[in-house]
N, C-alpha and C positions, 0 to 999 in steps of 0.2 A: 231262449227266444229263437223263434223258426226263423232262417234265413230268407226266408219272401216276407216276414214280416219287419226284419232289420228293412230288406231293400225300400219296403213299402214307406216306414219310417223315414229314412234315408230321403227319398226322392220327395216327400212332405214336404218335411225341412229343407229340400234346396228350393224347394217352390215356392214354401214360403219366403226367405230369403231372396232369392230373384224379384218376386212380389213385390217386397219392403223397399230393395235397390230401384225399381221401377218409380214409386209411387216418388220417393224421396225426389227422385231425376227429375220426372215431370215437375215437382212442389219446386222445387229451385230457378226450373225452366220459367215456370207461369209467376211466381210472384212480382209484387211491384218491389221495385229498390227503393231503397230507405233514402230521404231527403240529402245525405251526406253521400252515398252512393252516387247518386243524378249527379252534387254538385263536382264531384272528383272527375265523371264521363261525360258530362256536360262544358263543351267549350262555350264560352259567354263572345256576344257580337266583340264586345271590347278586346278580350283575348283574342280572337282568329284573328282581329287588323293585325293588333300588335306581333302578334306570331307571323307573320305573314313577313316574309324576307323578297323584298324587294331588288335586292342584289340577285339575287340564284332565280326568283318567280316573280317579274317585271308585268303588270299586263301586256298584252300584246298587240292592242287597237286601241285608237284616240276613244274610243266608246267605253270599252273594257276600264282605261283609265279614269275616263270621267265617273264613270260606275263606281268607284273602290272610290273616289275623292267626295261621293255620296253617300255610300256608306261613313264614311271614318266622318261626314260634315255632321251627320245625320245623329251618329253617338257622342258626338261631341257637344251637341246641343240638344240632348236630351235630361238633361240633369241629373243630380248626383254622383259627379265625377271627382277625384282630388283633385289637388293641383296638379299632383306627380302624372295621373293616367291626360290628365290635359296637357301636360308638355310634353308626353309620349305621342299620343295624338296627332301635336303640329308638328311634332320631326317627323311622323309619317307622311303628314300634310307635304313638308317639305322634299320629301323624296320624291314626289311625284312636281317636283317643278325643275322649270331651266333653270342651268347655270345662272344666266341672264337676271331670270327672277331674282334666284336667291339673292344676288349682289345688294339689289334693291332694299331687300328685308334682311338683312342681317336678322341670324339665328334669337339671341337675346331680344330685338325688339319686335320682330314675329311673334313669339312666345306672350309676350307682354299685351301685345294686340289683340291675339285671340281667346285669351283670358279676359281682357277689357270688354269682347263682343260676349263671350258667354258668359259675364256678369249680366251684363246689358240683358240677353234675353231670361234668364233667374229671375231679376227683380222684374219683368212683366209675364213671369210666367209663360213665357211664350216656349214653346217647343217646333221642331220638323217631323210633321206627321209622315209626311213620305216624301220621296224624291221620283224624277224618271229625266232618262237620257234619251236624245234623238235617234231615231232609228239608222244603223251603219250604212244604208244608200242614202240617207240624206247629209250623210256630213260630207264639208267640203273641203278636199286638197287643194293645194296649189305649192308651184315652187319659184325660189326667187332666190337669186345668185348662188343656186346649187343646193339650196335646204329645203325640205322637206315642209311643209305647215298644213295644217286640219284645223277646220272650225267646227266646233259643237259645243249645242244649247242645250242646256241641264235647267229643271224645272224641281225647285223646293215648294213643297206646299206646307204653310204655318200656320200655326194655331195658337189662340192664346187661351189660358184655360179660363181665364176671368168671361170671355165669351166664346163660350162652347161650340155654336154655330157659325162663329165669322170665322171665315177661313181667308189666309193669305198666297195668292202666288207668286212667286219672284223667278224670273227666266234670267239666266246670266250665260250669254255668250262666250264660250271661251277659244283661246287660240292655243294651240299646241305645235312644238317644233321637233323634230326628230334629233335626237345628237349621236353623236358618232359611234353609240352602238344600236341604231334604229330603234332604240326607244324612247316613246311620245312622252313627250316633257311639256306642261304648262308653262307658257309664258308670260297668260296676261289674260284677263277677264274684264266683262263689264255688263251694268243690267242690260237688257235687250225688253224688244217687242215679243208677246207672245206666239208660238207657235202651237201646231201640234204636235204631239209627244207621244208617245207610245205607251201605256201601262207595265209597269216592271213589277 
């Protein structure tokens, strides 16, 4: 065989080869991942709270706070949760409260409580279609014998599924105190008169 026909052959076969590596590259690029794929690269709402380290990444506004205490209220009463991912939950619940608070709710009958309310909303089906927090120039500071306090109103809006179109809103006031590493700690809630709110 002539040497320009070796090279000919030769430079074929790398071409096809490069070809075949090309097509492969893109096929692996462009496909969908398999159902098992997703769930391994998919974090679930319920994961990211629970992963979420409070200690090292604290939010960092009375707003930001009330956000994440929407989230985590929002999966908590969306149903089909264990018990075990429900008392994950309210300790996270609990990390976002004062000292103060917590005194009041002891750990054990916390837990117990908001198992009894997410029974309560099960048996009528009721779910938290969304939430929305006050806008950060409407919440209000103030201080009093050297602490820190912010008030902001959080707006759930409920549904129950038995009726599809009645829709519930419930505004709840909260108060927030700063503790001695400047961050905002619930102290104390209650329902309120409607405001307006923001779309989140």
């Amino acid at each position: 065989m002539k040497k320009s026909t070796k090279k000919i052959l030769t430079t074929i076969l790398i071409m096809i080869t490069i070809g075949v590596a090309i097509v492969a590259v893109y096929y692996n690029m462009t496909k969908e991942p398999s159902e098992s794929e997703k769930s391994k690269t998919t974090e679930t709402e319920l994961e990211k709270i629970l992963n979420k380290d409070l200690e090292a990444n604290y939010p960092g506004t009375p707003r930001e706070v009330m956000k994440f205490y929407g989230r985590i209220t929002s999966c908590l009463y969306k149903g089909g949760l264990s018990d075990e991912d429900i008392e994950k939950l309210a300790d996270k619940l609990r990390g976002l409260m004062d000292d103060e608070l917590l005194e009041k709710n002891p750990e054990s009958q916390y837990i117990k409580s908001v198992k009894k309310d997410v029974k309560e909303f099960r048996d009528i089906k009721k779910i938290i279609m969304s939430y929305s927090v006050q806008n950060a120039s409407e919440i209000e500071y103030s201080e009093s014998n050297g602490e820190e306090y912010a008030t902001c109103t959080i707006l759930f809006l409920t549904q129950e599924k038995q009726k599809k179109k009645s829709y519930h809103k419930v505004y709840e006031k909260f108060i927030l105190r700063q503790d001695e590493n400047e961050n905002w700690k619930i102290l104390g809630w209650e329902q309120t008169d409607p405001v307006e709110l923001p779309e989140d």
